[in-house]
Each structure stands twice: as C-alpha cells, then as structure tokens.
C-alpha positions as CSV (number, residue, x, y, z in Angstrom):
1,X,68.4,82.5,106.6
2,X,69.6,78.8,105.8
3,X,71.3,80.1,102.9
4,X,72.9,83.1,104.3
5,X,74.4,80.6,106.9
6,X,75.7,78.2,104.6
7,X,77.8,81.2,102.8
8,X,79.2,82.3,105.9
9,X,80.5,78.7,106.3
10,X,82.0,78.6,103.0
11,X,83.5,81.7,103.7
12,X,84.8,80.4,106.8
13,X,86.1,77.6,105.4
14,X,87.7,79.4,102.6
15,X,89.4,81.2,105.2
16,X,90.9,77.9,107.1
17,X,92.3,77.2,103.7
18,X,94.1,80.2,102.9
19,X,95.4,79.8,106.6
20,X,96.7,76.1,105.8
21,X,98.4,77.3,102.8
22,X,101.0,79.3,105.1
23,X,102.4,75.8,105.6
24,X,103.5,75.1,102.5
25,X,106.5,76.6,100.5
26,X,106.8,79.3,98.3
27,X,108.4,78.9,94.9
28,X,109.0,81.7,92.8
29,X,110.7,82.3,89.0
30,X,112.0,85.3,87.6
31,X,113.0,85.6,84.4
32,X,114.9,88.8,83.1
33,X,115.9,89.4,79.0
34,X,117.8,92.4,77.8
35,X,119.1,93.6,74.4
36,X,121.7,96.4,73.4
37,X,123.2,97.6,70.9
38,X,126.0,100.2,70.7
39,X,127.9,102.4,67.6
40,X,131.7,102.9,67.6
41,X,132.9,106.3,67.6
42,X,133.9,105.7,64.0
43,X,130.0,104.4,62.8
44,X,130.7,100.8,63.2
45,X,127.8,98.8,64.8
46,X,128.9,96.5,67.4
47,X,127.1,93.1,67.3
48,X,123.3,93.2,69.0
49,X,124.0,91.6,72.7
50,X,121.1,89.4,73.9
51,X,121.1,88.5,77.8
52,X,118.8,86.3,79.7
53,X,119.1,85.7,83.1
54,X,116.2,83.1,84.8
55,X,115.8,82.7,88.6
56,X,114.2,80.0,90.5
57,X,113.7,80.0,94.2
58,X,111.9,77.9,96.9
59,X,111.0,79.3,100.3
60,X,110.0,77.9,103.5
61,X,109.8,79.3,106.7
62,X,111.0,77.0,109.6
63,X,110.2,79.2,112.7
64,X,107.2,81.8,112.9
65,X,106.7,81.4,116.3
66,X,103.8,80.3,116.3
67,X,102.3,82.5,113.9
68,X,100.6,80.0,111.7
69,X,99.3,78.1,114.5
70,X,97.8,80.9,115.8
71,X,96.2,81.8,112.0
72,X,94.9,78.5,111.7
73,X,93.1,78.5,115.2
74,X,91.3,81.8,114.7
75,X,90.2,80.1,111.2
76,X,89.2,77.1,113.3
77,X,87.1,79.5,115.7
78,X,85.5,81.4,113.1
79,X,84.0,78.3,111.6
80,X,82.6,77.2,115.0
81,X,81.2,80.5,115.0
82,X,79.8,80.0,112.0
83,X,78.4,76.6,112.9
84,X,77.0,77.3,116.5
85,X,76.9,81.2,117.0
C-alpha cells in the first residue's frame, strides 16, 4: 500500500514537471539536403547540384491566458491528492 502510494506521487510529480516545462521555450532545427542531376537534350550531363538548406528556430509563447497557470495548478492538486486523499 506504502509503495503503491509512493508511485502515485512520483507520477504526480512527474506530471508537475511536464507542466513546468510549458514555461520554457521551444527551439527547433531543421535541416533539409537535396541533390539533382539533369541530361541536356543533346546527352550532355549537367554538373550534380547539391543544396542544403538548415533552420533554426526559438519559440516562446508570451500570452496563453492563463493556460499554463491553470496546468500547473491541477498538477499542484493532484499531488495533494496524492499526499492526503
């Protein structure tokens, strides 16, 4: 019983993380690579064409309206439920 307790709280609390990390930003890379190459009409090989193309962004979101707040509470709740219930 002690046990299945102290799981529940480590879920919970796994939880409150995952519900703090919408606080932070978001950064993402893409990285895109191509390569063509084409015949002339008359057999010729045109030169192989090698493209990269890399993208890095960072997100953060200024106004959820109170969305996180209200993720992080129900976290906050459902380890007090966890602790007392």
């Amino acid at each position: 019983r002690t046990r299945v307790a102290f799981e529940n709280l480590q879920a919970s609390a796994v939880g409150l993380g995952v519900a703090e990390s919408a606080w932070l930003p978001s950064l993402s890379l893409t990285d895109n690579a191509a390569r063509s190459q084409s015949n002339t009409t008359a057999g010729f090989s045109i030169p192989i064409l090698n493209s990269n193309s890399d993208t890095l962004s960072l997100s953060y979101v200024l106004l959820d309206f109170g969305l996180r707040s209200a993720q992080r509470d129900a976290a906050l709740a459902q380890i007090y439920i966890s602790v007392f219930g």
